[in-house]
Backbone as CSV, one residue per row, in Angstrom:
resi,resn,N_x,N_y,N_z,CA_x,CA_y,CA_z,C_x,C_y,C_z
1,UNK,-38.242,1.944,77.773,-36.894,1.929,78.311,-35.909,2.119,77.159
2,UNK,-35.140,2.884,77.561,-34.158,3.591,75.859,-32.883,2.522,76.650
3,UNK,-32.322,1.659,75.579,-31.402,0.893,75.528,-30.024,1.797,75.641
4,UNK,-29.149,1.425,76.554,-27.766,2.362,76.532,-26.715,0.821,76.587
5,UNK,-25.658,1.713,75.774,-24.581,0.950,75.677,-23.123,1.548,76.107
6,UNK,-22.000,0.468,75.926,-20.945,1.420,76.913,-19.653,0.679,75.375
7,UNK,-19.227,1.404,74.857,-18.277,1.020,73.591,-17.346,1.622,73.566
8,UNK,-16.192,1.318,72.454,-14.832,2.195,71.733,-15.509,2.702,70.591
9,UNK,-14.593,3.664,70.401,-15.102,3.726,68.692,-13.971,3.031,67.911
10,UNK,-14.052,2.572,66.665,-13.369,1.597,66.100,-13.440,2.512,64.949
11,UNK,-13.893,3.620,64.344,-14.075,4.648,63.450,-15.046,5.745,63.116
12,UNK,-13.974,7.165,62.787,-14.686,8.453,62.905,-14.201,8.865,61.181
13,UNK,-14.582,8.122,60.337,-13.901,8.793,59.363,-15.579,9.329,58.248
14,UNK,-16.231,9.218,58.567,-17.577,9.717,58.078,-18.012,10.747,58.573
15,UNK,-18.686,11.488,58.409,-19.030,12.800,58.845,-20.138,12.804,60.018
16,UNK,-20.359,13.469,61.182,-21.434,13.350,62.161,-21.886,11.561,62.441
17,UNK,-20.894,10.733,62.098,-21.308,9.058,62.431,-19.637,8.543,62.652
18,UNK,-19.989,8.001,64.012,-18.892,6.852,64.162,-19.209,5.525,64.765
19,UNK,-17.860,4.782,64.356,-18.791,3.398,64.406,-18.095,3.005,66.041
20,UNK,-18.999,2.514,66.761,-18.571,2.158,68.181,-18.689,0.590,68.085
21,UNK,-17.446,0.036,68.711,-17.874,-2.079,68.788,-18.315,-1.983,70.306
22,UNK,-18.943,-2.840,70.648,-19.759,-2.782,71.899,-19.199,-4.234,72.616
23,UNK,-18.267,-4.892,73.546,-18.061,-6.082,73.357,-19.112,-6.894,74.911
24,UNK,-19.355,-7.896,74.997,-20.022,-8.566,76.254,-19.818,-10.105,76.297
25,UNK,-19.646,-10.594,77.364,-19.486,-12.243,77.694,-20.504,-12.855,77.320
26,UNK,-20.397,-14.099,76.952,-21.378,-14.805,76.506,-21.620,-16.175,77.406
27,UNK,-22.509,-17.176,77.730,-21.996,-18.720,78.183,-22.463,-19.641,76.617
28,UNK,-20.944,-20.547,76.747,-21.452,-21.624,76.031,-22.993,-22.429,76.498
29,UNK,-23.432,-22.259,75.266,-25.100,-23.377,76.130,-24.179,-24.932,76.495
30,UNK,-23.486,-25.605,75.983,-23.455,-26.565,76.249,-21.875,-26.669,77.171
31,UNK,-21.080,-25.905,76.635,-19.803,-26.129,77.214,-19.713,-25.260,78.401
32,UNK,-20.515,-24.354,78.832,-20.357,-23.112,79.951,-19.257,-22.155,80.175
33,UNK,-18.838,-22.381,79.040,-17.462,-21.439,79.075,-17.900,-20.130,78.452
34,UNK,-17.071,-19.137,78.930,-17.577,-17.059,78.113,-16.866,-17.414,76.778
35,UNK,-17.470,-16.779,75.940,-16.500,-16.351,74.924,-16.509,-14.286,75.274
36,UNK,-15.953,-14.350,74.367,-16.589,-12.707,74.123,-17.113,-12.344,72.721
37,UNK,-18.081,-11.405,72.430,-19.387,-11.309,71.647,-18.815,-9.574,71.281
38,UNK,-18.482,-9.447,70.393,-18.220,-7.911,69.526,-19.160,-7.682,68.684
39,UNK,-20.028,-6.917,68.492,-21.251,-6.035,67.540,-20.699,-4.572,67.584
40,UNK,-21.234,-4.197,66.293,-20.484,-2.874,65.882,-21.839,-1.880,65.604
41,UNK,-21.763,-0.647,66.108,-23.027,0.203,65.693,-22.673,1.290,65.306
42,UNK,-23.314,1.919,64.224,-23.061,3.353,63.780,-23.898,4.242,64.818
43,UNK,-23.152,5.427,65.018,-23.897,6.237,66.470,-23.879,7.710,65.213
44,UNK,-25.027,8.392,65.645,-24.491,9.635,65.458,-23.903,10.235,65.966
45,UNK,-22.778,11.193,66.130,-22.404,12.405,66.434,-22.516,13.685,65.931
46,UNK,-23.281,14.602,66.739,-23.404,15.840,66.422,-22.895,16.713,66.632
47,UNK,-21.071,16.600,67.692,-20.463,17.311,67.578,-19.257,17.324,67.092
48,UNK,-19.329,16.102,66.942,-17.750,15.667,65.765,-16.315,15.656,66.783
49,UNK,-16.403,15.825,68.137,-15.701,15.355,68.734,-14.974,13.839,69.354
50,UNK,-15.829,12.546,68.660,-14.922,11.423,69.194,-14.274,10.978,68.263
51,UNK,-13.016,10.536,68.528,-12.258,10.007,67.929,-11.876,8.411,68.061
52,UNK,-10.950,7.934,67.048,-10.624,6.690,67.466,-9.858,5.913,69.374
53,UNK,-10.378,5.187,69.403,-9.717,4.847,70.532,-10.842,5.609,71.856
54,UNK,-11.855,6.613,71.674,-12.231,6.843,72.969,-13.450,5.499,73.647
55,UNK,-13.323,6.069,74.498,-14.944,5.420,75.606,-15.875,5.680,75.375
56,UNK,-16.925,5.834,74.759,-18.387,6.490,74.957,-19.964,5.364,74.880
57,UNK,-20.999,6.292,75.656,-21.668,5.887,75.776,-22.917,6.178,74.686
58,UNK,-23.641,5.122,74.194,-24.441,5.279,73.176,-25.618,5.132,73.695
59,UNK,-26.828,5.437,73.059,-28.056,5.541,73.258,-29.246,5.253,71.877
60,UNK,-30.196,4.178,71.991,-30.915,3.831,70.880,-31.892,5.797,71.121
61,UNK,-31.757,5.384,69.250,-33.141,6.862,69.379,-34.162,6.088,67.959
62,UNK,-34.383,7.197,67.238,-35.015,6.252,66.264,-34.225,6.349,65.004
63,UNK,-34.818,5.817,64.580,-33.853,6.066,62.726,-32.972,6.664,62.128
64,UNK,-31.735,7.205,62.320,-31.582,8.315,61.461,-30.936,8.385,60.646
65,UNK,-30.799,7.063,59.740,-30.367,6.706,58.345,-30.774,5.512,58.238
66,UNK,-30.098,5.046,57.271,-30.625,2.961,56.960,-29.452,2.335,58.065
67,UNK,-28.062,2.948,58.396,-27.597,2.120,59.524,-27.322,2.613,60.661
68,UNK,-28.119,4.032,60.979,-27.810,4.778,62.340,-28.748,5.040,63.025
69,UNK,-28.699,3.490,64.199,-29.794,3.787,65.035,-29.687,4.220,66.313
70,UNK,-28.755,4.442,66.775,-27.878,5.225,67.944,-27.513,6.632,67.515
71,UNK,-27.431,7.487,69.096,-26.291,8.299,69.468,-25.383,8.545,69.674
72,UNK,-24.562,9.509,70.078,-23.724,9.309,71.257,-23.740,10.253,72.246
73,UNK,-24.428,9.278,73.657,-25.129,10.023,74.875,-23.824,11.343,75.344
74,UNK,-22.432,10.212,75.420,-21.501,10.824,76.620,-20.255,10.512,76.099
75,UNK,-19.125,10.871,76.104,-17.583,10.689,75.951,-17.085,10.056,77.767
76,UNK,-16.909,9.240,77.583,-16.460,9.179,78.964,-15.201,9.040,79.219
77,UNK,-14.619,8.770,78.028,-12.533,9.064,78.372,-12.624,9.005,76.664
78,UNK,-11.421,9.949,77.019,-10.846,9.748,75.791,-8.847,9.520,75.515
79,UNK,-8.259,8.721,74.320,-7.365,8.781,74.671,-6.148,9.479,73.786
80,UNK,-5.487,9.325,74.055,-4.110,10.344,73.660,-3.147,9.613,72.756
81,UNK,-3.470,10.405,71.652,-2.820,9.443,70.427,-1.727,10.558,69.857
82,UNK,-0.241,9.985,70.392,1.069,10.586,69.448,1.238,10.996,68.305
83,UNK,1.272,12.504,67.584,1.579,12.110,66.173,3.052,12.395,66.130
């Protein structure tokens, strides 16, 4: 089963790699309350199209550096940044 994830990117300033934060609820074990839980993954990109601020969906593959163990499956929005 290939692990998929649903993230922002938080940075595209490296070449064919951006870094996506992935965020999810958590329960306190003892208090039962959510927090929220942010992990950050380097994805590849092979077409050099996402930028900061989009949606996309990542996908585990195998190795393809010492910190890029993801893709990026899909763009699923992207957003519109003023210059």
């Amino acid at each position: 089963m290939i692990r998929k994830l649903r993230g922002t990117v938080v940075s595209d300033k490296m070449d064919k790699t951006v870094v996506v934060a992935v965020s999810s609820l958590k329960d306190h074990p003892i208090y039962r309350k959510k927090y929220k839980v942010t992990a950050k993954f380097a994805a590849h990109d092979d077409t050099g199209g996402c930028r900061v601020g989009d949606l996309v969906e990542i996908a585990e593959t195998r190795p393809l550096s010492r910190t890029k163990r993801f893709r990026v499956e899909r763009k699923i929005s992207q957003t519109e940044i003023e210059v």
